[in-house]
C-alpha positions, 0 to 999 in steps of 0.5 A: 649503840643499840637499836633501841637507843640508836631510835630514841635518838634519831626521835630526839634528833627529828624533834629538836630539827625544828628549832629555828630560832638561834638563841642561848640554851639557856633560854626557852623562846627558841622551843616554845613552839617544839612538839610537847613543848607547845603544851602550855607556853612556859618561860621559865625553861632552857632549852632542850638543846641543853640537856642534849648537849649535857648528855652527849659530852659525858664520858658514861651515858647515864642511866638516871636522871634527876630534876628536883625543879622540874617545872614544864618537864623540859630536863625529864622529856628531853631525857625521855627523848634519850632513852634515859630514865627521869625523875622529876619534882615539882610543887606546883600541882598544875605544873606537875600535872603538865609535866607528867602529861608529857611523860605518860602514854597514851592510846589515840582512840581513847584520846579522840573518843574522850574529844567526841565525849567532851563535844557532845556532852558539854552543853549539857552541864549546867552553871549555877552562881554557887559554882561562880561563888567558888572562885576569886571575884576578879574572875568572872563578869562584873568582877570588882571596880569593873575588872575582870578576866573573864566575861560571864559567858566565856567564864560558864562555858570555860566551867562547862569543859571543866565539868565534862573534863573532870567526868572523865574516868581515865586519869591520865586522859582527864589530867592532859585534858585539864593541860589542854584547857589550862593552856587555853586560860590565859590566852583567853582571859583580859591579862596578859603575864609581864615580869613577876604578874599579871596586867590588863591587855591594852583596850581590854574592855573592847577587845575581850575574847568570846565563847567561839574564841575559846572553843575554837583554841582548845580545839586547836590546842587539843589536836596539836598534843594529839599530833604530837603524841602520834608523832614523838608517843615511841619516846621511852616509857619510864619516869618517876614523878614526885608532887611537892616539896623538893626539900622533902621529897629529895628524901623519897628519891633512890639514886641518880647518875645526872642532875640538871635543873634551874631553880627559882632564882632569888629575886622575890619572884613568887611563880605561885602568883604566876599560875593562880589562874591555872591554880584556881580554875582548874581546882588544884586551889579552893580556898586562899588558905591553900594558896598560902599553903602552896606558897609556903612550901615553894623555895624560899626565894620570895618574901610573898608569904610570912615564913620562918627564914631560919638557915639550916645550912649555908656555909659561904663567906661570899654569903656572909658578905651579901648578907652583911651588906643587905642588912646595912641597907635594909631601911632602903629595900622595899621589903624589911626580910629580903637579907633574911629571904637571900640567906634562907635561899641558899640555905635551901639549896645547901640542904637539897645539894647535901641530900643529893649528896648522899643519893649521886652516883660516885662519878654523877653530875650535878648541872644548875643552871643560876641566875643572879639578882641585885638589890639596890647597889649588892649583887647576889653573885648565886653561882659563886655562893652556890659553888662554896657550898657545893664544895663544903658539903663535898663536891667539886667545880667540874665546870662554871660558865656564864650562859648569857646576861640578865637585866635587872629590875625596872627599878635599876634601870633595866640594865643588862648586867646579870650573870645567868650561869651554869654550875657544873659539880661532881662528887669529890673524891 
């Protein structure tokens, strides 16, 4: 092994030595609080252990990695840790932008020069309401039939930081700043996210967090990823990211040795919704019209948004079945496209699958990590679907294991019966 390799290691292995918590590597909770990882509290990841272990029982260490997923970045920075390049996609500008924050370097002076910059000029940006205008009502104080997620004073001086943020001439100081103050939005706000949105805080009105508040997290939040990039910023330099849809984007990608990703699993879970804050805020969204837009070009695993469900690709007959059965119960589920929805699902991740075909090294991997879902009384088996088609477009099963269960809607009574599995394919000779 190389020095060089033999350091990024022993980097990787100082990072991960602060998990604490024992839990399933497909599951987040036990690195929310890892260096980079803490950037913005994202739930649905695995854990960076994962990745690792993935890695370490090949035969031949890769030497590109690919995530056409790629969320908060946790497949293409703990590959960073490795010393392997990553590719990485994502259609979610806020969470592309997250991703390649964890991924850039950066010089520390510039870092604490640009905090003594914001500190500084901050109260000198004024906010008019034709800057309050520009955003959905429900935001700001008195918002619409007494709700709101932010006070009027909180919401200015969110704006004011927003403004000095967006002066800033180095891109790549300006998007991590804008990380930082996306991470802070939530926490700040009177909601909290739970299951598939967003719901008041219990005794909101009377609880809601002041100006101090904000300021004193960012602050916190800010040198917390300036500790972190003085500590873990040797990681290797290169990455290759991707903004947009993987669907189309898959077409810019060269080749890759390794693929391990989890997609938006099929269960009308809409993550755009999850982020409209961050969205919003931080001007990555500017009218309702582009929030659609965005929507339309996530995975078709939701039924949020008017879209064409057309298959394109989806050879399975276990599909054939779920979407035979969905279709005899339609009148029952809460929404008339979900069979349609199931169908174009798959047919997206065969077509991104076939794409990936053309591009995988002769003895790649392909690692998807699955999760099923449950309308009424039919169980959408994802992993077995997904492995017919894998193996009709040209791949075979290497290996398929079930990682932990999952529970089911409230409307199903909450019922821990799900399979989340990994989904391991290899080209076939």
């Amino acid at each position: 092994m190389s020095t060089s390799l033999a350091n990024q290691e022993n980097l990787f292995d100082k990072w991960v030595d602060q998990l604490k918590v024992e839990a399933p590597h497909s599951s987040n909770q036990p690195s929310i609080n890892l260096p980079y990882q803490r950037w913005f509290r994202f739930k649905e990841a695995y854990s960076p252990q994962l990745v690792s272990d993935i890695v370490s029982s090949l035969e031949t260490r890769p030497v590109t990695v690919l995530d056409p997923f790629g969320g908060c970045g946790t497949t293409a920075v703990t590959c960073q840790f490795l010393g392997i390049t990553p590719t990485a996609i994502e259609v979610n500008p806020f969470l592309a932008d997250l991703t390649q924050s964890k991924l850039s370097q950066y010089d520390l002076n510039d870092l604490k020069s640009a905090k003594l910059d914001l500190l500084q000029a901050v109260d000198r940006i004024h906010i008019t309401q034709k800057d309050i205008d520009k955003y959905p009502p429900t935001f700001c104080e008195p918002g619409i039939k007494d709700r709101w997620l932010f006070s009027e004073a909180l919401f200015h001086r969110i704006l004011q930081y927003k403004a000095v943020i967006n002066s800033f001439e180095d891109q790549d100081v300006k998007r991590l700043f804008k990380v930082v103050l996306g991470s802070c939005l939530i926490p700040v706000s009177n909601v909290l996210i739970d299951g598939k949105g967003r719901k008041y805080r219990k005794n909101w009105l009377e609880n809601q967090s002041k100006v101090d508040d904000f300021e004193e997290l960012f602050l916190q939040k800010l040198d917390e990823v300036i500790c972190d990039i003085r500590e873990y910023g040797a990681k290797t330099r290169d990455f290759n990211l991707l903004k947009g849809d993987c669907r189309e984007q898959i077409k810019n990608v060269q080749s890759f040795d390794l693929s391990i990703f989890s997609p938006p699993y099929p269960n009308t879970f809409d993550y755009t919704d999850v982020y409209n804050v961050e969205l919003w805020i931080l001007d990555y969204i500017k009218s309702n019209e582009q929030c659609l837009s965005l929507r339309s070009e996530t995975l078709r695993s939701h039924v949020q948004v008017k879209r064409d469900y057309g298959n394109i690709y989806a050879k399975s007959f276990l599909l054939e079945q779920v979407e035979k059965q969905l279709k005899e119960i339609e009148q029952n589920l809460w929404h008339k496209d979900i069979p349609s929805m199931v169908g174009a699902y798959f047919s997206d991740l065969g077509g991104l699958l076939m794409e990936m075909r053309t591009k995988i090294a002769v003895d790649g991997n392909i690692i998807m990590v699955v999760g099923d879902s449950a309308y009424k009384s039919i169980r959408v088996p994802v992993a077995d679907i997904l492995e017919e088609i894998a193996i009709s477009i040209g791949y075979k099963t290497h290996k398929k294991e079930v990682l932990r269960k999952l529970r089911t809607s409230y409307q199903q009574g909450r019922r821990q019966d799900l399979d989340e599995t990994m989904l391991w394919v290899v080209p076939s000779s």
